[in-house]
ROSE-4610 file (N, C-alpha, C; in Angstrom, 1 decimal, always signed):
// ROSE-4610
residu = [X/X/X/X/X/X/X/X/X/X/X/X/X/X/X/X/X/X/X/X/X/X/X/X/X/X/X/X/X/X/X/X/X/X/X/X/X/X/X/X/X/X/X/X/X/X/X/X/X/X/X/X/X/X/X/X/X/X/X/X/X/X/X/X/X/X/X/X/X/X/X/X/X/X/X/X/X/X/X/X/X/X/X/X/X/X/X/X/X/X/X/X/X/X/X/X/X/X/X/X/X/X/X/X/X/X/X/X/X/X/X/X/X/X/X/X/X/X/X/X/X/X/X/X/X/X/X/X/X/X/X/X/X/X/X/X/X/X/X/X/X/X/X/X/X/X/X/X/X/X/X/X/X/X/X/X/X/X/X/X/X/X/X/X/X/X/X/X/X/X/X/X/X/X/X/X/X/X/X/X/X/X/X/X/X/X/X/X/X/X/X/X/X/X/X/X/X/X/X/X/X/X/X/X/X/X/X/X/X/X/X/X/X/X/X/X/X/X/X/X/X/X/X/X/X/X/X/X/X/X/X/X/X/X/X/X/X/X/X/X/X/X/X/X/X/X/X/X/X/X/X/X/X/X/X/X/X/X/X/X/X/X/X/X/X/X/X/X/X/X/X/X/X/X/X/X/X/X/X/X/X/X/X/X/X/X/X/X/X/X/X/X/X/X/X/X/X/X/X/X/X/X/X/X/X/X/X/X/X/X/X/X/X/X/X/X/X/X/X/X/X/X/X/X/X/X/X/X/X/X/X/X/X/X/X/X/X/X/X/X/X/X/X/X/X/X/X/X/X/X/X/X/X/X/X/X/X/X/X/X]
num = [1/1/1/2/2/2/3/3/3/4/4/4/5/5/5/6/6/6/7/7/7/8/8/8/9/9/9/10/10/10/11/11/11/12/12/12/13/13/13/14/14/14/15/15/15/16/16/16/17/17/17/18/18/18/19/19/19/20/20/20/21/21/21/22/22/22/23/23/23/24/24/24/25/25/25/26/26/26/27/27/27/28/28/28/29/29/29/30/30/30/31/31/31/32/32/32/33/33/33/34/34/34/35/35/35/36/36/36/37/37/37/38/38/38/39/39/39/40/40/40/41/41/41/42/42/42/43/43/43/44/44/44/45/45/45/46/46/46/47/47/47/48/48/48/49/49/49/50/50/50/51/51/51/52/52/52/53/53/53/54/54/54/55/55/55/56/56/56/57/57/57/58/58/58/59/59/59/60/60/60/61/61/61/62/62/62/63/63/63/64/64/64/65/65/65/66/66/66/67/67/67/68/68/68/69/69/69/70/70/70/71/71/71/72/72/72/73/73/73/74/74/74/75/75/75/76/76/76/77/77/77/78/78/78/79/79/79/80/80/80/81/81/81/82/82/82/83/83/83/84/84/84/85/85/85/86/86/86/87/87/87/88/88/88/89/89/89/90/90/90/91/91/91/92/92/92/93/93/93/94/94/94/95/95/95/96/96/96/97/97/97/98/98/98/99/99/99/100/100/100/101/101/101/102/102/102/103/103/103/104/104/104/105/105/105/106/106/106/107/107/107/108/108/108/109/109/109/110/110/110/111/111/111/112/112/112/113/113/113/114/114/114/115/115/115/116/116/116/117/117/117/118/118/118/119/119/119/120/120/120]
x = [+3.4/+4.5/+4.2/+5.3/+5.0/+5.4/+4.9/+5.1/+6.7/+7.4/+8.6/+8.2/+9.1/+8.9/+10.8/+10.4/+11.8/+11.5/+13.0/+13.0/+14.1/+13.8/+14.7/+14.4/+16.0/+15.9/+15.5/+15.2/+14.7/+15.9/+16.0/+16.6/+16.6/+17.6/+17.2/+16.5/+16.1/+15.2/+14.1/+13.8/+12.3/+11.2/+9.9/+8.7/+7.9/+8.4/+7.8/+8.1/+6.9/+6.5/+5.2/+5.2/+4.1/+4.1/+2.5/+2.5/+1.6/+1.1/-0.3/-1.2/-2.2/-3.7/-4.3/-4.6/-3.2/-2.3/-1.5/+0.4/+0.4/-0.6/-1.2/-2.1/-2.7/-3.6/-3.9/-4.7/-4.1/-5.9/-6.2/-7.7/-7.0/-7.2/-7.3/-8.2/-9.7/-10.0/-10.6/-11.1/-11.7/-12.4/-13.6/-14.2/-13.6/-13.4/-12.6/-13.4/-12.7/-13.2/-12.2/-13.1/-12.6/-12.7/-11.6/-12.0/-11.3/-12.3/-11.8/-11.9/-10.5/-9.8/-10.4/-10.6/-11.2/-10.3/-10.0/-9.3/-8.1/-6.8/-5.8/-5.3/-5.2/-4.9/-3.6/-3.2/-1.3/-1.6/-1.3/-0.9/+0.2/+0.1/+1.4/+1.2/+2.3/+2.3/+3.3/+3.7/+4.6/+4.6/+4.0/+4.5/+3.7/+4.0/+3.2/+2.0/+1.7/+0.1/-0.4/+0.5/+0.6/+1.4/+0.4/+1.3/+0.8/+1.9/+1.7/+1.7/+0.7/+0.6/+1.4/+2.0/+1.9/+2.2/+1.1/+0.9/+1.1/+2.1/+2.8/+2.4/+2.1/+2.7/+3.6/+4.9/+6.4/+6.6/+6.0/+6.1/+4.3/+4.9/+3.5/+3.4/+2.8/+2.3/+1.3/+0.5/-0.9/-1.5/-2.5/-3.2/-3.2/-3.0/-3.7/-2.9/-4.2/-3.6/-4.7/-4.3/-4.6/-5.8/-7.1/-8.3/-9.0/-8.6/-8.4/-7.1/-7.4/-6.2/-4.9/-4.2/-2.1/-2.2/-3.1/-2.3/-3.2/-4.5/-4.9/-4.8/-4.7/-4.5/-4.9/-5.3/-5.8/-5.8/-5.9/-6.3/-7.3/-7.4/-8.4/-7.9/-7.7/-7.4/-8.0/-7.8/-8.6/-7.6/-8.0/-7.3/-8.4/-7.5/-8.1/-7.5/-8.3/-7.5/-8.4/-8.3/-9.1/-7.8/-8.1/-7.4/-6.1/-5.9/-4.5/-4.1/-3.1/-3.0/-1.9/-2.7/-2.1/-1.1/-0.1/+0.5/+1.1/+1.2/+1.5/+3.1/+3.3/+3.6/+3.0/+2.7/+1.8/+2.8/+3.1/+3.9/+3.5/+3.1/+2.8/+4.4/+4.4/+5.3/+5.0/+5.1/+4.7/+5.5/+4.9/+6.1/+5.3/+6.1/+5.7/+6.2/+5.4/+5.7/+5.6/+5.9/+6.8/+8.1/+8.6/+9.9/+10.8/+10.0/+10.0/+10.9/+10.2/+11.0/+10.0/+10.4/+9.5/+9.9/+8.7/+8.4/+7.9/+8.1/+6.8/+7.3/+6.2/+5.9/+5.1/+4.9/+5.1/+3.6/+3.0/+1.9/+2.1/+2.1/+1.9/+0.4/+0.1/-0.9/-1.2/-1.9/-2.0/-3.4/-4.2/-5.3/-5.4/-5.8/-5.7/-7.3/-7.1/-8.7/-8.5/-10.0/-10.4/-9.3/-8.1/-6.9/-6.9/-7.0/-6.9/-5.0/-4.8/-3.1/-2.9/-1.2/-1.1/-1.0/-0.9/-0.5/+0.6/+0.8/+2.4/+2.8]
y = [+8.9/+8.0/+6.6/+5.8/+4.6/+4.1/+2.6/+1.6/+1.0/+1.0/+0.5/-1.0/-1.5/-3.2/-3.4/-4.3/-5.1/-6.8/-7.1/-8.9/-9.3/-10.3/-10.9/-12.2/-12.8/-14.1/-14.4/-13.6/-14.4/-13.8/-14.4/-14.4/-13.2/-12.5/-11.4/-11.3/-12.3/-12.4/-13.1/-12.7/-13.3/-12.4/-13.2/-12.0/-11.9/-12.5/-12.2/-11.6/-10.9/-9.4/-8.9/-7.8/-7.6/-6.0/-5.4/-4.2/-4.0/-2.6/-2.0/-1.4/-1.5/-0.8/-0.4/+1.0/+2.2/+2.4/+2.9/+3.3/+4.3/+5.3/+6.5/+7.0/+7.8/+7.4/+8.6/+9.7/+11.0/+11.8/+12.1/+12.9/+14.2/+15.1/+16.5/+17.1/+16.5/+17.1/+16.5/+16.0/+15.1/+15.7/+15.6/+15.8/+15.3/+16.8/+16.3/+15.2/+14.2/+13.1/+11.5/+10.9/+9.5/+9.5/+8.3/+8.3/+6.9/+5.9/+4.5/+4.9/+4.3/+4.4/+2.9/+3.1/+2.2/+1.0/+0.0/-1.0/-0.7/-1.3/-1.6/-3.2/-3.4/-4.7/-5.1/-6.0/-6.7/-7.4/-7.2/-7.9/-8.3/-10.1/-10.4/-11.4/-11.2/-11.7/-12.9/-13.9/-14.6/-15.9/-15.9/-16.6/-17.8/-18.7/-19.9/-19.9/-19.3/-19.0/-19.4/-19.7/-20.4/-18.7/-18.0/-16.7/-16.4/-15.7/-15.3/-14.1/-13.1/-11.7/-10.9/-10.1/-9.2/-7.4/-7.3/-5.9/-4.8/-3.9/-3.1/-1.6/-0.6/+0.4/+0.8/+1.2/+1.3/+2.4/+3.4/+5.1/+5.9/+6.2/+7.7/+8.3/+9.3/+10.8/+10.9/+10.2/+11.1/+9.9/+9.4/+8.8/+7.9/+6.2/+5.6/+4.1/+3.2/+2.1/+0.8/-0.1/-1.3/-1.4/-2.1/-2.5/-3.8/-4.6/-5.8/-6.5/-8.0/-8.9/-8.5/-8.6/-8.5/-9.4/-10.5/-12.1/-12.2/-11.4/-11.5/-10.4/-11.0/-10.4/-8.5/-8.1/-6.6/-6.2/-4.6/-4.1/-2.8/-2.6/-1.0/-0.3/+0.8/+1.6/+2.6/+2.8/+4.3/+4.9/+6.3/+7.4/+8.2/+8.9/+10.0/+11.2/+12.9/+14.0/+15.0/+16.1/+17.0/+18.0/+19.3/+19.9/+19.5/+18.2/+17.5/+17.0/+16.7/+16.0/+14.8/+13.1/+12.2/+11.7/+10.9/+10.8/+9.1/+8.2/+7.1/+6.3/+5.4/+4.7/+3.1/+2.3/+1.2/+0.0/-0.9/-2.2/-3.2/-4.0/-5.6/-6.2/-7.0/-8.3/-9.5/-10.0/-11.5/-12.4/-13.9/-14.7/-16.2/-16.3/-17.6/-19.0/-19.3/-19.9/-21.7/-21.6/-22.4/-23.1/-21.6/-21.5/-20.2/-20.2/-18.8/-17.6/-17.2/-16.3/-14.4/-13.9/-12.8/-11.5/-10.9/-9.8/-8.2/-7.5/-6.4/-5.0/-4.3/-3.3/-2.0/-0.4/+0.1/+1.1/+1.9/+2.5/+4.0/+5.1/+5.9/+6.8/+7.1/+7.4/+8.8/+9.6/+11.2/+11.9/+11.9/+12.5/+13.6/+14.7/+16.1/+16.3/+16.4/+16.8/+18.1/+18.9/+20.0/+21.1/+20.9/+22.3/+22.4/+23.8/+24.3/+24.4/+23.9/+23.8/+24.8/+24.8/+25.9/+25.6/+26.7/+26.0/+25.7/+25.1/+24.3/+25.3]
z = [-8.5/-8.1/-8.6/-9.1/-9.5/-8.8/-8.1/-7.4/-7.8/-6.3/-6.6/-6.1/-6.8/-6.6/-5.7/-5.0/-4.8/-4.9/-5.0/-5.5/-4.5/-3.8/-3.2/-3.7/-3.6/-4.1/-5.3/-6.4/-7.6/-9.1/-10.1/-10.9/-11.5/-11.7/-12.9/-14.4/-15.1/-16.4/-15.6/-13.9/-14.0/-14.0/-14.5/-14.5/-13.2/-12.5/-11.1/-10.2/-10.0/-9.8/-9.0/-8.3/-7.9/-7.7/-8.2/-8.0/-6.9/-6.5/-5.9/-6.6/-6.8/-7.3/-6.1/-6.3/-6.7/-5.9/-7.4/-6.6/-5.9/-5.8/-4.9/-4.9/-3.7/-3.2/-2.6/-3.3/-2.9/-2.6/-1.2/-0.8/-0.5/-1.4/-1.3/-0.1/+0.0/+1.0/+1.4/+2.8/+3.7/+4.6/+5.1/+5.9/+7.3/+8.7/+9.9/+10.6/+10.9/+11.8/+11.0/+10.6/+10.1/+8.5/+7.9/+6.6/+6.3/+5.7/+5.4/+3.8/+3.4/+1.7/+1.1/-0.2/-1.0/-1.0/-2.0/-1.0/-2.5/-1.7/-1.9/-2.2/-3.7/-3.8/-4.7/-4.2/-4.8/-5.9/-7.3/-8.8/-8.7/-8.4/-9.0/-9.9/-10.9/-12.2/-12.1/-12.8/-13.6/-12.6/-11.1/-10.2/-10.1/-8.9/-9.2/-9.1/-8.2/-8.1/-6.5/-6.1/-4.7/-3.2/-2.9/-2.6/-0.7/-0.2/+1.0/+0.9/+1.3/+1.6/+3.0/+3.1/+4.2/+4.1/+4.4/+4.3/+5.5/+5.4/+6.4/+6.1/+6.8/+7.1/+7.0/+6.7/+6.4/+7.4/+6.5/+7.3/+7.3/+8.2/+8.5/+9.1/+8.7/+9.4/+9.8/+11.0/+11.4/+11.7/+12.2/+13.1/+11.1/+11.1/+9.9/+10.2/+10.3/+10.2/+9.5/+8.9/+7.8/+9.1/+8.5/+9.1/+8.4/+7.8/+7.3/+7.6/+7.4/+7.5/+6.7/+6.8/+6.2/+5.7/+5.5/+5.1/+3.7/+3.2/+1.9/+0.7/+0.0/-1.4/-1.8/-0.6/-0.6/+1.0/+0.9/+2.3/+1.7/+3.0/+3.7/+4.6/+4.7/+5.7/+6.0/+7.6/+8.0/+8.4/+8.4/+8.8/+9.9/+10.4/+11.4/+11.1/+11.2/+11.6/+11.6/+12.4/+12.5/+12.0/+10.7/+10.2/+10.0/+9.4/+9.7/+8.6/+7.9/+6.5/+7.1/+6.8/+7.4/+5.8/+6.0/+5.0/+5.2/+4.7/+4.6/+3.1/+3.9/+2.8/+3.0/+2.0/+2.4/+1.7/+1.9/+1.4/+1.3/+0.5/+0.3/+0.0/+0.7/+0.3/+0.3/-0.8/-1.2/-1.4/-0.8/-1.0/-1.6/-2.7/-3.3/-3.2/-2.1/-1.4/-2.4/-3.1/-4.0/-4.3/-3.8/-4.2/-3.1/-2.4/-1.3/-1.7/-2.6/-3.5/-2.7/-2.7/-2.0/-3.4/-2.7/-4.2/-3.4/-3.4/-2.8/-3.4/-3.2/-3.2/-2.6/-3.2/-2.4/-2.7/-2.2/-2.4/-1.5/-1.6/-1.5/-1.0/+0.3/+0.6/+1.4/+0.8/+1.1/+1.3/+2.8/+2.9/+3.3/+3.1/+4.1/+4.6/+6.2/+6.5/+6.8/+6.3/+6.5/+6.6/+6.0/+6.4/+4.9/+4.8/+3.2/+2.6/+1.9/+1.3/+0.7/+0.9/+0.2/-1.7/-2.5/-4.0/-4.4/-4.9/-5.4/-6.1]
């Protein structure tokens, strides 16, 4: 899945912008109990350089929530499940606060503990 971006407030020929590293985030199989994900960090390009982070949860499936600050440039997250596949969507919105122009985007996040899947 590619990172959807949205733009409020800014011009249509502008290059500011912001993605996720990575746009998904996908553990086939996890050992049952806990599992903290590598970190999640916001690219934004073209802007002043002056930026406010906030990092959301949007949607999810299964015990998982941000375990660092919302307000810097990256997160971490843990998950929980015994035979359970937790499923997320993760959001950065940024605002440059220059010009209070806001940018974000979207990250996709998919762990399955210990339950065998079926094949696609």
């Amino acid at each position: 899945m590619i990172s959807k971006m949205l733009l409020s407030g800014v011009a249509a020929n502008s290059d500011y912008s912001v993605s996720i590293t990575p746009s998904e985030y996908v553990i086939g199989q996890a050992n049952n109990g806990s599992f903290t994900t590598s970190r999640f960090t916001a690219n934004v390009l073209s802007g002043s350089g002056n930026y406010e982070y906030n990092w959301t949860l949007t949607s999810q499936a299964g015990v998982i929530s941000i375990v660092t600050d919302t307000d810097q440039d990256y997160c971490i997250l843990n998950a929980q499940g015994v035979n359970d596949v937790v499923t997320a969507t993760l959001n950065c919105e940024v605002t440059d606060t220059n010009n209070s122009t806001i940018v974000s985007a979207e990250s996709s996040i998919f762990i399955n503990f210990g339950k065998d899947l079926e094949p696609f």
